[in-house]
C-alpha positions in Angstrom: -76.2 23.8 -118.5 -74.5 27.2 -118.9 -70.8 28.3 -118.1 -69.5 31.9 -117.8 -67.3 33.3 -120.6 -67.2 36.4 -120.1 -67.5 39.3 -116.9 -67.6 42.6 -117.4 -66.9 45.1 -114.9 -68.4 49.0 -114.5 -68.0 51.5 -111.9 -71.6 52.9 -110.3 -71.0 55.7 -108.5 -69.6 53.9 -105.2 -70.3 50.4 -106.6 -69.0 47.5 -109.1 -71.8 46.4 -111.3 -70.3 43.0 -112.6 -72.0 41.7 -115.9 -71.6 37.8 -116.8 -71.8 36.5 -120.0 -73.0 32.7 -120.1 -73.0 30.6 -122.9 -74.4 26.7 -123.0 -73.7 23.9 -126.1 -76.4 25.0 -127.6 -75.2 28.2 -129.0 -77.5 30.0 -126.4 -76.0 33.6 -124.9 -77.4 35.4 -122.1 -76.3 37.8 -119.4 -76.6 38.3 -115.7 -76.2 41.5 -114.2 -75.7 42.2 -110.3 -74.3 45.2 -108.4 -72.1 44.3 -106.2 -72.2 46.2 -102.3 -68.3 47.5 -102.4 -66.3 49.7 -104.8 -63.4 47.1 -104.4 -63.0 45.3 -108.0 -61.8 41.9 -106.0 -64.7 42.1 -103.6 -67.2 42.6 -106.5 -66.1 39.7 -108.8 -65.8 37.6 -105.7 -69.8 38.8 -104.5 -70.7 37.6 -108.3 -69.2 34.6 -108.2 -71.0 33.6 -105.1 -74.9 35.0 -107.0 -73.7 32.9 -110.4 -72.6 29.9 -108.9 -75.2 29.7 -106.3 -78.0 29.7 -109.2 -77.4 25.6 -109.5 -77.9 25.9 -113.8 -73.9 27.2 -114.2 -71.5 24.3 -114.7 -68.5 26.1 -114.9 -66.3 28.9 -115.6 -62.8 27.8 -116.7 -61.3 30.5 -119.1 -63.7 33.2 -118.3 -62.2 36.6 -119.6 -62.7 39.4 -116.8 -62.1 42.9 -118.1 -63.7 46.9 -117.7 -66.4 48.0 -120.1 -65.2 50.5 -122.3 -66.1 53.5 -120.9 -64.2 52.2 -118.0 -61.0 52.3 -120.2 -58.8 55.0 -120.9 -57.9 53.8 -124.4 -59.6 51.9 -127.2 -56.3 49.4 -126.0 -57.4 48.7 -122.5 -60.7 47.8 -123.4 -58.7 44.7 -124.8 -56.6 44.2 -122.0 -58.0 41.5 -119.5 -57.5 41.8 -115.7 -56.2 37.9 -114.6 -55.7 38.8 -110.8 -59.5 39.0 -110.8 -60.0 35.8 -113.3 -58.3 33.6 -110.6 -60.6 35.4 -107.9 -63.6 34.8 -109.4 -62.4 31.4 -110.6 -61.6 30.5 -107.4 -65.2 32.0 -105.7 -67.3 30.3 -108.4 -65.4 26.8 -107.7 -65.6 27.3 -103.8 -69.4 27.9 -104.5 -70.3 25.8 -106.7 -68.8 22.6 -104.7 -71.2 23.7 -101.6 -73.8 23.7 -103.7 -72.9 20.2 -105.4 -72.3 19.0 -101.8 -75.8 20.5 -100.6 -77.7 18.6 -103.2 -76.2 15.4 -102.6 
């Protein structure tokens, strides 16, 4: 099973593409990309919750770090700086989803 590390936001043009990071016990890494409909941050993270946690092989995503890409950032600091309103948005998507899903395969 994988869980979500790691999401990554970038502005294109008048949309949010929102990049997760997923790691398994394993070691394994991989990334899933999806562009979200909306140039609203909050709306975006909340859209990729739904795509991740709706793909059945994601177990989780406690302590996933949500920040900008770096050419999103207007210093080398803010690149570092991690956005929390959005953690607990798409923490709180992913769980929402993920329990209808666990409920729909029972």
């Amino acid at each position: 099973m994988w869980r979500v590390d790691q999401v990554f936001l970038a502005r294109r043009g008048m949309r949010v593409e929102v990049t997760c990071s997923l790691v398994n016990d394993q070691g394994g890494l991989r990334n899933l990309s999806i562009t979200a409909p909306t140039d609203d941050p909050t709306q975006a993270v909340r859209h990729a919750a739904r795509f991740i946690a709706g793909k059945g092989n994601v177990s989780g995503a406690r302590q996933a770090r949500v920040r900008w890409t770096r050419e999103q950032a207007t210093t080398a600091q803010d690149a570092l700086i991690r956005d929390r309103a959005l953690e607990d948005e798409f923490l709180d998507e992913f769980e929402e989803t993920l329990a209808a899903v666990r409920d729909q395969q029972r």
